[in-house]
C-alpha positions in Angstrom: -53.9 -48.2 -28.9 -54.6 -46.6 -25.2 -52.5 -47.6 -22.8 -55.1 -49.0 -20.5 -56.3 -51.1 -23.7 -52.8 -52.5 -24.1 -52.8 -53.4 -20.4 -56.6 -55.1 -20.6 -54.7 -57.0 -23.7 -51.3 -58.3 -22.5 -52.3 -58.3 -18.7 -50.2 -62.0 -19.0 -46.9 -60.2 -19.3 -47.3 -58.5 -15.9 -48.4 -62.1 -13.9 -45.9 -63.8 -16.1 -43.3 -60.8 -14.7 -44.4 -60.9 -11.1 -43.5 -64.6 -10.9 -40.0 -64.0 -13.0 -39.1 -60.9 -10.4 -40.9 -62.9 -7.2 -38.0 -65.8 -8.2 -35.2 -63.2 -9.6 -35.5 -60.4 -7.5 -37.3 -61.2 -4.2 -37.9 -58.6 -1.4 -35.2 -58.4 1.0 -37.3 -59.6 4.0 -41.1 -61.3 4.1 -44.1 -59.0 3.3 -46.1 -59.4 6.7 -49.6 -61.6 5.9 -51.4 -58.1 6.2 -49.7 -56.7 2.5 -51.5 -60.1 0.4 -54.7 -59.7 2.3 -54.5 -55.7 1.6 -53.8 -56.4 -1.8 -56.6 -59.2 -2.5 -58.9 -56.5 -0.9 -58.4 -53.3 -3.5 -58.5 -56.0 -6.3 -61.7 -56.5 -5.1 -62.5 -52.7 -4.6 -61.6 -52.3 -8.1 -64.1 -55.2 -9.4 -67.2 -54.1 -7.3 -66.8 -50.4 -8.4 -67.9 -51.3 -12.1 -70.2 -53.8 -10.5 -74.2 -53.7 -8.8 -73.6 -55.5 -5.5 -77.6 -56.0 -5.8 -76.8 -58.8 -8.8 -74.2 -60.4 -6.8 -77.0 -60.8 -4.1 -79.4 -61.9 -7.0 -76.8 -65.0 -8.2 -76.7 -66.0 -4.4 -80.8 -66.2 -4.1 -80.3 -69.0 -6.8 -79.8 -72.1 -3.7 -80.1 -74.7 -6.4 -77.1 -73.2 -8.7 -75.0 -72.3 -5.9 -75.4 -75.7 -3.9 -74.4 -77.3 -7.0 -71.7 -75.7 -8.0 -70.2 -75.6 -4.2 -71.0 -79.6 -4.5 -68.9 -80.1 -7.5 -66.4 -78.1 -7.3 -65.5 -79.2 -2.8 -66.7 -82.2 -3.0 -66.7 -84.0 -6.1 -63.9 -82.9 -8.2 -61.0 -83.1 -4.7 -62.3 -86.5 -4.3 -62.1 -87.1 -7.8 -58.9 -86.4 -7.9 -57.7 -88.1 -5.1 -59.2 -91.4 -6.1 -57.2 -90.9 -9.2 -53.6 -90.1 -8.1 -53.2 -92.3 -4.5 -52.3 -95.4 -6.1 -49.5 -93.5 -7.8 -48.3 -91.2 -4.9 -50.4 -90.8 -1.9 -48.3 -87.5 -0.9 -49.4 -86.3 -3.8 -53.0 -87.3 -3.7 -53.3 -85.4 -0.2 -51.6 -82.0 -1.5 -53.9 -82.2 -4.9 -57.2 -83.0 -2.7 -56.1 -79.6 -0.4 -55.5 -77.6 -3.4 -58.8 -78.3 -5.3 -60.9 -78.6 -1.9 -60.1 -74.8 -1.8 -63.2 -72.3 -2.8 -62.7 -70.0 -5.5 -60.0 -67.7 -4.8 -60.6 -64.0 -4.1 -58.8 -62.7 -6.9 -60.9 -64.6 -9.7 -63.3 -62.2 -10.2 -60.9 -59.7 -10.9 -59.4 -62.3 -13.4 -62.9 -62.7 -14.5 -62.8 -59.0 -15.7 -59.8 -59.4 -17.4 -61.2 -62.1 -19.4 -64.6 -60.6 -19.9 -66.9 -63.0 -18.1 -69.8 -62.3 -16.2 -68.4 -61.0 -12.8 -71.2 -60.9 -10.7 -71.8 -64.4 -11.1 -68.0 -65.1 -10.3 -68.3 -63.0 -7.0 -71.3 -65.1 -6.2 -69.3 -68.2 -6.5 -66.4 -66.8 -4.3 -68.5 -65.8 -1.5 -70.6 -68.9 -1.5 -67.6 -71.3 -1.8 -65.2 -69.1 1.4 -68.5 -69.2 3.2 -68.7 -73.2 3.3 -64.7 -74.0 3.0 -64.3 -74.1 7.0 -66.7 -77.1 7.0 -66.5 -78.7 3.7 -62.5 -78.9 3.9 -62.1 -80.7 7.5 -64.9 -83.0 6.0 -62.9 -84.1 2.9 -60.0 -84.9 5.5 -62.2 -87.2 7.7 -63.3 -88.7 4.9 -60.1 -89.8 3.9 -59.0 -90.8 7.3 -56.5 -87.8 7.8 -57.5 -85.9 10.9 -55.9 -83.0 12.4 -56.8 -80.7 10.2 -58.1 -77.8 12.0 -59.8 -74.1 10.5 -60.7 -71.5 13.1 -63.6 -70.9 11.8 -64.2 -67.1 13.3 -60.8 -66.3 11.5 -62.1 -67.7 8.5 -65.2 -65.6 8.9 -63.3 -62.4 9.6 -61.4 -62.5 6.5 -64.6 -63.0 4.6 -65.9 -59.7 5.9 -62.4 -57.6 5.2 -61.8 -59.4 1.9 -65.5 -59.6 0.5 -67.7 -57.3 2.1 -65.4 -54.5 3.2 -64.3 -53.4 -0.4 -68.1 -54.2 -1.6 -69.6 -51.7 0.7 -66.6 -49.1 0.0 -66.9 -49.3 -3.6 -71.2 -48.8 -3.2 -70.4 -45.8 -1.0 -67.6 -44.3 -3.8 -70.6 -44.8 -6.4 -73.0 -42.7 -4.4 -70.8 -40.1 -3.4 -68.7 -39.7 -5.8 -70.5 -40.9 -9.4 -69.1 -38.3 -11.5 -65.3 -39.3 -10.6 -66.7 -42.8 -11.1 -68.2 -42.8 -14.4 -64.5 -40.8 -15.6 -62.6 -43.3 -14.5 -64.1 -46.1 -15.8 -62.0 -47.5 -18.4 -58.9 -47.5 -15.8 -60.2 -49.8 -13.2 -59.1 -52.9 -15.3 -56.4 -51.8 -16.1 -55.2 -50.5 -12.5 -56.2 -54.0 -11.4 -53.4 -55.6 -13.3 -50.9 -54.1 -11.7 -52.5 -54.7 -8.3 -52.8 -58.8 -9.7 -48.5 -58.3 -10.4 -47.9 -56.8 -6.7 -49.7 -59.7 -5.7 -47.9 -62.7 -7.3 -45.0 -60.8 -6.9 -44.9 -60.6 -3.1 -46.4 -64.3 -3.2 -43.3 -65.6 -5.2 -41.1 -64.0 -3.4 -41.9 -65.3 0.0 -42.1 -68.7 -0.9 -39.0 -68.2 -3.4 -36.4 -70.3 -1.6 -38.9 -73.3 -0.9 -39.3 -73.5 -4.9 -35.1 -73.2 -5.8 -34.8 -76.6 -2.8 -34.7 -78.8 -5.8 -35.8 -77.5 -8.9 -35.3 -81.3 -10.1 -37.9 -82.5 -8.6 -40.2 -79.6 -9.4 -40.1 -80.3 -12.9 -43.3 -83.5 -12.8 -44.4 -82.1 -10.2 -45.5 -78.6 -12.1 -46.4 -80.8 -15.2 -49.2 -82.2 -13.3 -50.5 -79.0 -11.6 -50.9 -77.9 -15.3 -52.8 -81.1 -16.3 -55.0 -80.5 -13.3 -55.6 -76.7 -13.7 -56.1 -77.4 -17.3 -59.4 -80.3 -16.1 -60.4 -77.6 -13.5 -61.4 -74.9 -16.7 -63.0 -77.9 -18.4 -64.9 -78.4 -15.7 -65.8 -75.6 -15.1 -66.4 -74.7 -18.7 -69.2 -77.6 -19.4 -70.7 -76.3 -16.2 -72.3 -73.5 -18.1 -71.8 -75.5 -21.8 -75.7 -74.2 -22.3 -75.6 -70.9 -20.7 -73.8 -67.7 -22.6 -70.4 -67.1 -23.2 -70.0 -64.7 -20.0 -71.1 -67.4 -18.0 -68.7 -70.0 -19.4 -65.8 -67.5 -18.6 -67.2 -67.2 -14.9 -67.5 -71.0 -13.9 -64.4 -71.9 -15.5 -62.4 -69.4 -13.4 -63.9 -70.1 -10.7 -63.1 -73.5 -10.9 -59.6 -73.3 -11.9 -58.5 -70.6 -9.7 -59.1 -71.3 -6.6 -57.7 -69.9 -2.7 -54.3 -71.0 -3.3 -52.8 -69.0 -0.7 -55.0 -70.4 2.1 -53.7 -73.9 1.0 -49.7 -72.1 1.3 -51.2 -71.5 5.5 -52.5 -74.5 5.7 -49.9 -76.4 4.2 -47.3 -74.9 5.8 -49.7 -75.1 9.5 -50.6 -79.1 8.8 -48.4 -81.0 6.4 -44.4 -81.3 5.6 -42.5 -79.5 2.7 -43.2 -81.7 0.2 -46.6 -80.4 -0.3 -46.2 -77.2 0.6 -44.1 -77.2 -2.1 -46.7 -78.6 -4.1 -49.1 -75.7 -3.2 -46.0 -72.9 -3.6 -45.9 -74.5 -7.4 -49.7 -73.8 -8.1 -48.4 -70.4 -8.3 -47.1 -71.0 -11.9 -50.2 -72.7 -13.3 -52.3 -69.9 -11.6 -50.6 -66.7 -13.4 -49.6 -68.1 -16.8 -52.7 -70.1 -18.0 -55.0 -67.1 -17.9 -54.0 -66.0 -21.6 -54.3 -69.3 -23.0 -57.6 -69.8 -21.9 -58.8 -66.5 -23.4 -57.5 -66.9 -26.3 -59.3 -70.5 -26.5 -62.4 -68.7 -25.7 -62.2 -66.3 -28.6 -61.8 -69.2 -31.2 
């Protein structure tokens, strides 16, 4: 087996190892924001060179399917799980509606790759759902009577473009000038990406590493649940496309499940006490282990 193959396969070990060295053996001092955001940005390099940015645009000119899925998964599945958890613990209602009111992360479309989906329909997803978060999350708040919460919106927006478009338009430009070196290094890219993915949970572990050894106690029901609810977020997002191919399946259930985490860590740690930013710091574990399982679900 080539190496790269053997990466593609067991790309689990390396998230599973980020998050062991981010806890074991954390930098020395905090990666400045910059590193994550430089990081997200050649995952997404590495997705859009195998990729036609024209069918990403092509998913987006679908208003219907995008205004759905934005509506069900900011909208109707937070609230959802608000309703369900605030007349056990009201704390914890508030952190789960934060993390689920997040749009799809960044990063899933690389995971989508990994797991063989369709990955221009996941990048469709991930621009729509940043495009809207500024306004639908602030909404969900007022809603439930918690104001306060405040997202610059030109921030936001400026992130978008260095985190979305930026590495799109770099990796069209690398496919026109340079096609040959392209096409040769195809098979890598996926590969290259997984260690990319392991910098990243690494250096995301390891800054939040002494908020998650407080007390590892209490972390113990609290990470059960975030696996109950990440394991309802691939459902979700799985029946979404229950009619629609198996690529598709793989790209709506990602995007459901793994959502913008880190912007809930900055806004949890901008708007709310420990307790849940604690809660979003655990969503790391959920995030970088369940990956595998849910592929090998797929296959059966």
């Amino acid at each position: 087996m080539k190496i790269s193959k053997f990466i593609e396969k067991y790309f689990w070990i390396f998230l599973i190892a980020g998050i062991v060295a981010g806890i074991l053996l954390p930098l020395k001092s905090e990666a400045p924001p910059i590193v994550l955001k430089l990081l997200l940005g050649m995952m997404l390099f590495l997705v859009f060179i195998k990729i036609d940015a024209l069918e990403v645009l092509e998913n987006m000119k679908d208003l219907k399917l995008m205004a759905l899925i934005a509506f069900i998964y900011m909208i109707a599945v937070p609230v959802l799980f608000y309703l369900m958890t605030r007349i056990f613990d009201r704390q914890l209602a508030i952190g789960l509606l934060l993390l689920t009111a997040m749009p799809a992360g960044v990063s899933s479309p690389a995971l989508v790759d990994l797991l063989k989906g369709n990955i221009p329909l996941a990048m469709s997803i991930a621009v729509v759902t940043q495009i809207i978060a500024p306004f639908t999350v602030p909404l969900l708040f007022w809603i439930i009577g918690l104001t306060g919460l405040e997202i610059n919106i030109l921030l936001v927006f400026r992130d978008i473009v260095l985190l979305i478009f930026t590495p799109m338009i770099l990796a069209q430009l690398c496919k026109n000038l340079l096609p040959g070196a392209i096409s040769r290094g195809q098979h890598l890219f996926t590969s290259l990406n997984v260690f990319v993915l392991f910098s990243f949970v690494y250096v995301a572990i390891s800054a939040q590493r002494d908020a998650l050894m407080e007390n590892p106690v209490s972390l113990i029901w609290k990470t059960v649940i975030l696996y109950l609810v990440f394991a309802l977020l691939h459902a979700v997002g799985y029946l979404m496309g229950l009619r629609q191919n198996r690529e598709n399946r793989i790209a709506y259930a990602v995007t459901s499940a793994y959502m913008n985490n880190g912007m809930a860590i900055v806004l949890a740690a901008a708007y709310f006490g420990p307790e849940i930013l604690i809660l979003m710091v655990l969503s790391e574990l959920p995030w970088n282990t369940l990956p595998e399982p849910f592929r090998r679900i797929t296959r059966m």
